[in-house]
C-alpha positions in Angstrom: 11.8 -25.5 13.0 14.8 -24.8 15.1 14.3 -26.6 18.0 16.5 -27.6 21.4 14.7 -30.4 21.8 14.8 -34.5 20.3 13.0 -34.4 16.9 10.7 -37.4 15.2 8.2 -38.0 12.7 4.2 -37.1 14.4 3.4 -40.5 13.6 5.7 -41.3 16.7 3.1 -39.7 18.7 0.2 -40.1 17.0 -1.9 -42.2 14.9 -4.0 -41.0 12.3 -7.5 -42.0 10.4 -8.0 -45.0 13.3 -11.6 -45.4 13.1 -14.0 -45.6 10.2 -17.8 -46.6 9.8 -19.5 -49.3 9.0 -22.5 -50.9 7.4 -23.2 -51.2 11.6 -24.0 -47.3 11.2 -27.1 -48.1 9.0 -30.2 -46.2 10.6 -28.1 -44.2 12.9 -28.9 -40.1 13.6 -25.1 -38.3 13.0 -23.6 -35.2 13.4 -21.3 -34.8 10.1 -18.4 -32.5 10.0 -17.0 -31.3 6.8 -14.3 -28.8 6.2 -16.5 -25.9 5.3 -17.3 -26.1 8.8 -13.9 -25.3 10.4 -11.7 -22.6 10.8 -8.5 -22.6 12.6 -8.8 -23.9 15.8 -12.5 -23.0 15.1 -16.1 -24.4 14.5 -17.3 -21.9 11.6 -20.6 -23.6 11.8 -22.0 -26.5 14.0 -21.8 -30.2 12.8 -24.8 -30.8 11.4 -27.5 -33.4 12.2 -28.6 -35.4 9.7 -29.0 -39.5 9.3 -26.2 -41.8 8.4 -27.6 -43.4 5.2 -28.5 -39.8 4.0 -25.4 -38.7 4.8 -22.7 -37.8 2.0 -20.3 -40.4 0.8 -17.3 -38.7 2.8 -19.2 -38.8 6.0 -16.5 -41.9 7.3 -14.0 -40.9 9.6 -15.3 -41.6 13.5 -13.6 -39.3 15.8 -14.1 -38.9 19.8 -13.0 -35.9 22.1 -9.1 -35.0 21.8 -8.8 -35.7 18.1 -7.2 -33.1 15.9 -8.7 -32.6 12.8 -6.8 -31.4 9.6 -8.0 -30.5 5.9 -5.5 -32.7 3.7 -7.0 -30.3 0.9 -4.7 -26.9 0.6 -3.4 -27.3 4.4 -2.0 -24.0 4.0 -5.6 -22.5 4.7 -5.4 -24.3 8.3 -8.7 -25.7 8.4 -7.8 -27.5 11.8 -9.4 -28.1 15.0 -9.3 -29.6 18.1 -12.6 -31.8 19.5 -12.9 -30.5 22.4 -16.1 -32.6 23.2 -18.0 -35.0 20.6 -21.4 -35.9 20.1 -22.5 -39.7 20.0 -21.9 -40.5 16.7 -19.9 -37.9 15.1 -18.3 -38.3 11.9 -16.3 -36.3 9.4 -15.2 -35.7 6.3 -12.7 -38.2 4.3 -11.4 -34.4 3.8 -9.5 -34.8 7.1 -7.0 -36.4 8.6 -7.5 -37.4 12.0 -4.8 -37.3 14.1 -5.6 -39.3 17.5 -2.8 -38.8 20.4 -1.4 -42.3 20.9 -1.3 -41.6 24.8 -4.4 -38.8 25.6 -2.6 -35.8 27.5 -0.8 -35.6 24.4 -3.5 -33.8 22.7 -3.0 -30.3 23.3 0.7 -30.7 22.5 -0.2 -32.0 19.1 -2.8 -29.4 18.0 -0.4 -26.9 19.0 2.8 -28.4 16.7 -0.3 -29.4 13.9 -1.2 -25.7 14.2 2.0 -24.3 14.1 3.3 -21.6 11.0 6.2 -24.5 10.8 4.0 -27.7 10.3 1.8 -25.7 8.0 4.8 -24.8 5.9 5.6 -28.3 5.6 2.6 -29.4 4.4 2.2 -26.8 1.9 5.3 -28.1 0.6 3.8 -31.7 0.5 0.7 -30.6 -1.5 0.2 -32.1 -4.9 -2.2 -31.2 -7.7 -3.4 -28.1 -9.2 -7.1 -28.0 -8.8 -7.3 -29.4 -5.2 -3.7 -29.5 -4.5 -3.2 -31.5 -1.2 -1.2 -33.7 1.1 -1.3 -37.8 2.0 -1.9 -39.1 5.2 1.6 -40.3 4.8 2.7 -37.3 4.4 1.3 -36.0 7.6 2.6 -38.7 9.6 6.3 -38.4 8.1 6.3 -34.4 9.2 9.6 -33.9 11.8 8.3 -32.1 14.8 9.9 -31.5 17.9 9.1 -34.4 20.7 9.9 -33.0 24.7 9.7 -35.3 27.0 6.3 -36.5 28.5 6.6 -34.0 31.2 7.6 -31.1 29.0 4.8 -31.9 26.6 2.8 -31.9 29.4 2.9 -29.1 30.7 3.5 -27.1 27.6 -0.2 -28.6 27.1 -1.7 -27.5 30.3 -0.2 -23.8 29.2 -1.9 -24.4 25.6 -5.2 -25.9 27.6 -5.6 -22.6 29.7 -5.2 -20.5 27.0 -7.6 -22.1 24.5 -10.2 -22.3 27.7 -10.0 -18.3 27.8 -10.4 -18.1 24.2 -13.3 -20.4 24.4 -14.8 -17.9 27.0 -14.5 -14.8 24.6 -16.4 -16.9 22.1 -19.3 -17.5 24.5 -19.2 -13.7 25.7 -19.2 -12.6 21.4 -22.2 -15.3 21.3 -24.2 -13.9 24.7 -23.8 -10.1 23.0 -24.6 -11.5 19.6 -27.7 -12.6 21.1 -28.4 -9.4 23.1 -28.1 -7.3 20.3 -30.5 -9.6 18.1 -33.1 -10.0 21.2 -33.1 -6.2 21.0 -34.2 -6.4 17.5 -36.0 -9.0 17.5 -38.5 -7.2 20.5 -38.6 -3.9 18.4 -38.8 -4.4 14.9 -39.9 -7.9 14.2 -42.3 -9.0 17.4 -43.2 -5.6 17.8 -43.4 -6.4 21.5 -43.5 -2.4 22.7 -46.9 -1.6 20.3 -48.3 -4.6 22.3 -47.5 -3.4 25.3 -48.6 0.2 24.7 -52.0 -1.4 23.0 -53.1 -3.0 26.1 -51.9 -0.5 28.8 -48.5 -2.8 29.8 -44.8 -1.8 30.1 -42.2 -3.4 28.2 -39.4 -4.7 29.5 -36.5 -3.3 26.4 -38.2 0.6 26.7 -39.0 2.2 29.5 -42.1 4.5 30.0 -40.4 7.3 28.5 -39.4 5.9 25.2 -42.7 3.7 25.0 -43.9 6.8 23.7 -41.4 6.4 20.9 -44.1 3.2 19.9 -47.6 3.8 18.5 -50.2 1.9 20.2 -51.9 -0.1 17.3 -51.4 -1.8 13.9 -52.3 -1.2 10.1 -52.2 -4.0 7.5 -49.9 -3.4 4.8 -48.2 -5.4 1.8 -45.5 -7.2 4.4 -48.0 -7.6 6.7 -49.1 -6.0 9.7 -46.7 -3.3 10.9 -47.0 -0.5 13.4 -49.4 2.9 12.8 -47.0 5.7 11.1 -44.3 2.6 10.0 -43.6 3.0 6.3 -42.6 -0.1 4.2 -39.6 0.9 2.3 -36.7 -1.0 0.6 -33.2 -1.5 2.0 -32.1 0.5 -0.8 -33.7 3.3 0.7 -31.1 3.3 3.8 -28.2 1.5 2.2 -25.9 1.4 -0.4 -23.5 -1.3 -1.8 -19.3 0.1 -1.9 -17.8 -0.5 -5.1 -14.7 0.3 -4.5 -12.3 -1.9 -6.0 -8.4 -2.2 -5.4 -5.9 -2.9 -7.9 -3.5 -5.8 -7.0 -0.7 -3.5 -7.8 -1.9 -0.8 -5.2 -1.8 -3.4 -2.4 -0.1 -2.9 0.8 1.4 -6.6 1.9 0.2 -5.7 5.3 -3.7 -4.6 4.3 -5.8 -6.6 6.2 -7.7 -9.5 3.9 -10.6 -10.7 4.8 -12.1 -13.6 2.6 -15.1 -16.1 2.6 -13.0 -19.0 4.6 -12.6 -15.9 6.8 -15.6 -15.5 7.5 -17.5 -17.6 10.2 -21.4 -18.9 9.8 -24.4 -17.1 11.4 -22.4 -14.5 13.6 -21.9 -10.6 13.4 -18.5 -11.4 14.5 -15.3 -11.4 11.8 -12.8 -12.9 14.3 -10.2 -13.9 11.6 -8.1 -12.6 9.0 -5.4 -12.5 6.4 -2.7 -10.5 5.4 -2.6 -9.1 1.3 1.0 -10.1 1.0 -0.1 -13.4 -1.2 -3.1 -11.9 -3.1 -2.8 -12.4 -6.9 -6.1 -10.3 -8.5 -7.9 -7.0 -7.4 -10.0 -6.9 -3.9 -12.9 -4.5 -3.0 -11.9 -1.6 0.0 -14.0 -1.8 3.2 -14.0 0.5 6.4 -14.8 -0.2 10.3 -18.3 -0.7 10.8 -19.8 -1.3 7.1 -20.9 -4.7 6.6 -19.9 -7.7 4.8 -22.7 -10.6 3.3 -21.1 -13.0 1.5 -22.9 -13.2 -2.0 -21.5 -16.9 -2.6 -23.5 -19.6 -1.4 -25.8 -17.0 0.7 -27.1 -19.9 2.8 -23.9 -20.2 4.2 -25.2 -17.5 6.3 -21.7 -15.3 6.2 -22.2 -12.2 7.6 -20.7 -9.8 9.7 -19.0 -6.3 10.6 -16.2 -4.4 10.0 -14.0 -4.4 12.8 -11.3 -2.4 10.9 -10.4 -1.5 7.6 -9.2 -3.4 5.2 -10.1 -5.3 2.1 -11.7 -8.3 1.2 -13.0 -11.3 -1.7 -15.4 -9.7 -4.7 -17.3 -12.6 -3.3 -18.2 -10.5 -0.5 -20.6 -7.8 -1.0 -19.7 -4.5 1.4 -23.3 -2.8 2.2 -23.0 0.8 4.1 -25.4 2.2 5.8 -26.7 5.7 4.4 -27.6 7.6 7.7 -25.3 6.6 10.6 -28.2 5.6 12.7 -29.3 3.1 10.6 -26.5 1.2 10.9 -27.2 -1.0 13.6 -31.1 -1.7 12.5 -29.3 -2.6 9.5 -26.4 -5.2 10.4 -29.6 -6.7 12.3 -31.9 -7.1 8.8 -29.4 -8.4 6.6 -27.5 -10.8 9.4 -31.4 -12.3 10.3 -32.1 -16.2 9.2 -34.9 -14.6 7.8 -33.4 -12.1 5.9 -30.5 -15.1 4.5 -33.5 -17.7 3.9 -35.1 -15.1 1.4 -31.8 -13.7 -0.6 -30.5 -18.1 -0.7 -34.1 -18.1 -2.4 -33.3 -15.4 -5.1 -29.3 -16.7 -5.9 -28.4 -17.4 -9.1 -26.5 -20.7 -10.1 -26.3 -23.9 -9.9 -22.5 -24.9 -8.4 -21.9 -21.7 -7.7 -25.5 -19.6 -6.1 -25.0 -15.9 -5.9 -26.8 -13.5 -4.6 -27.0 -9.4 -6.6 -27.1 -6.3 -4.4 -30.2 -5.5 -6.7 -31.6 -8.5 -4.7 -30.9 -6.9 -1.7 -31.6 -3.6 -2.2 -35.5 -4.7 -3.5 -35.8 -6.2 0.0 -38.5 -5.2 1.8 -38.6 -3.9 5.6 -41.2 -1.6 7.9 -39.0 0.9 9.5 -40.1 3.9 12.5 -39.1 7.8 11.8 -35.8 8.8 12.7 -36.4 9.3 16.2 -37.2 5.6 16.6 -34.1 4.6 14.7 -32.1 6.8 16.4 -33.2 5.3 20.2 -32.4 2.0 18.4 -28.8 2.7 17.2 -28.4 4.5 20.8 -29.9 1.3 22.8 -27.4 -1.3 20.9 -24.4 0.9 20.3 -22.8 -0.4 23.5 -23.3 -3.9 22.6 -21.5 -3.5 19.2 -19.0 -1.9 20.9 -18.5 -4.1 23.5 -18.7 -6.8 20.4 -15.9 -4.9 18.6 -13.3 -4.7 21.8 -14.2 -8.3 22.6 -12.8 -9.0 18.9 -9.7 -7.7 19.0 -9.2 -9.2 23.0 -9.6 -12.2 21.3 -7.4 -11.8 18.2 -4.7 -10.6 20.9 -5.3 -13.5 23.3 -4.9 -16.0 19.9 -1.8 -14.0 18.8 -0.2 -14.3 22.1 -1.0 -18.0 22.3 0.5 -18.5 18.8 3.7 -16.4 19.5 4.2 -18.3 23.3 4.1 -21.8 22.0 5.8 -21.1 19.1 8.6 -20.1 21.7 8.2 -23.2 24.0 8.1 -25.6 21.1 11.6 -24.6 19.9 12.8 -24.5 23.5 13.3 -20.5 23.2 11.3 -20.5 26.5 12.9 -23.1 28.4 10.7 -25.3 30.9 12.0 -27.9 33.4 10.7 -31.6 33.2 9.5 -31.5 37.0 
């Protein structure tokens, strides 16, 4: 990193792994995080609760808000966060390093050097191994990075701070439309809330009285249980269909658009992350805006989501297209639902490695309406995904500009004054 400003080691700014646990922990409720969990500058999933003596052996490192957390194993997938707030008695993985700002408003500086295209570099250059090639903690500490003054970092932080706070706030808009979208569902074709309403005389409050006439008013027993009069039980077979499309590694663009199980965050419709095909060694599968992607690996990892844009992505990844067009909503809903994960995790294969078949999820079975129904259903949530889909790429953009801006500022290409 070229850089107009001093230089030193992080470890002149930082500590790193300062607090571990204890026998003292004994009996204690945690939240564990491990490095399946992160992303970069991400929570893929949320640290999970569990108690300390049934906790895994790694489960060490204690951490408090401000930490930056980095994967020592194969840095170069960036598995690194900032705590932004931390639970009583977090802990995480021996996995990580934990840097800890030695003075506090440093934080934000450091998390954006440690998240830098430079400091990665470096560290991939560090790793050692070939199965689980990684970096020490001496390592880490010895990286050169660039070191401002206090003011400068300063207030190169509060810029980094204001960005990551309106990234954080596109995260909770994708989670409020996530859960709109699901509610939606949920009312329609799983509570069945409308046939209720039209059974005892009541209006709903997701159809008005027009399209309550879309809903039967009663119930029929069937093999999945009770579904709605006229509702046939059929299998998702019957309104999808798996791409196969494969990609040879020789037929690769280096700027396709890669998208890959570490891409891939836990129990959201939203794929907010990506790579590039440029370092891709072995043939990929083709997938197009709006078809779906269900991760087949370890399905209770709950890793499933839409297509934002074309591109490729993991054979680990099944690609599931909906038949008719207006099935394709009612259909990211099924196969994204914890119900609908819980039962496929059931019928994996494997004991280190659980997979899931698309002959598993085509047997699935659902009760679906006539096409009418399903068409008021794909018209009812199409602004939602939409909305969904432009609040994607506002985010990429916003994380794109954040990268390219501090990049800038860190090696003094953007000049700012000390007062």
């Amino acid at each position: 990193m070229n850089t107009r400003y001093p230089t030193g080691s992080l470890g002149d700014i930082a500590d790193i792994n300062p607090q571990q646990s204890s026998k003292k922990w004994r009996g204690r409720s945690i939240h564990y995080i491990d490095i399946s969990s992160v992303g970069t500058g991400k929570f893929l999933s949320e640290p999970e609760k569990m108690l300390y003596d049934e906790a895994p052996s790694r489960a060490r490192r204690v951490v408090k808000e401000g930490d930056i957390l980095i994967s020592t194993v194969r840095p170069n997938r960036k598995s690194i966060i900032r705590l932004e707030s931390v639970s009583e008695n977090t802990l995480v993985s021996t996995g990580f390093a934990v840097i800890r700002p030695k003075i506090p408003s440093d934080s934000h500086y450091i998390f954006s050097v440690c998240i830098s295209e430079d400091f990665t570099k470096k560290l991939s250059k560090l790793m050692n191994g070939a199965a689980y090639p990684s970096v020490s903690v001496e390592d880490i500490l010895d990286v050169e990075i660039p070191i401002p003054e206090l003011n400068i970092r300063r207030r190169i932080a509060k810029i980094a701070e204001n960005m990551d706070y309106y990234i954080s706030l596109l995260r909770q808009r994708a989670t409020l439309i996530e859960g709109r979208i699901s509610g939606i569902y949920q009312s329609l074709f799983v509570r069945f809330e409308p046939v209720k309403c039209n059974l005892i005389g009541e209006k709903s409050i997701y159809v008005g009285k027009k399209n309550a006439e879309l809903f039967p008013s009663s119930f029929v027993d069937s093999e999945i249980g009770e579904i709605p009069t006229g509702w046939q039980v059929t299998k998702i077979g019957e309104i999808a269909s798996e791409r196969k499309e494969n990609i040879d590694v020789n037929e690769m663009k280096p700027e396709m658009v890669y998208i890959g199980l570490e891409h891939m965050p836990r129990n959201s419709m939203s794929i907010t992350d990506w790579g590039c095909a440029v370092e891709l060694a072995s043939g990929k599968r083709k997938f197009s805006t709006g078809e779906i992607l269900f991760g087949k690996l370890r399905p209770n990892l709950h890793k499933v989501g839409f297509c934002p844009i074309n591109g490729i992505c993991s054979t680990d990844i099944i690609v599931i297209n909906s038949i008719d067009e207006n099935d394709r909503n009612l259909l990211l809903c099924i196969v994204s639902s914890g119900k609908f994960v819980k039962e496929m995790t059931s019928l994996s294969s494997g004991t280190r490695m659980p997979r899931v078949k698309w002959d598993d999820i085509k047997d699935y079975k659902i009760a679906i309406p006539d096409k009418q129904l399903r068409a008021y259903f794909q018209q009812k949530t199409d602004p939602y995904v939409e909305l969904l889909q432009s609040n994607i790429f506002e985010l990429m953009h916003i994380e794109e500009m954040r990268k390219t801006m501090l990049h800038r500022l860190l090696i003094g290409k953007l000049t700012l004054s000390a007062n």
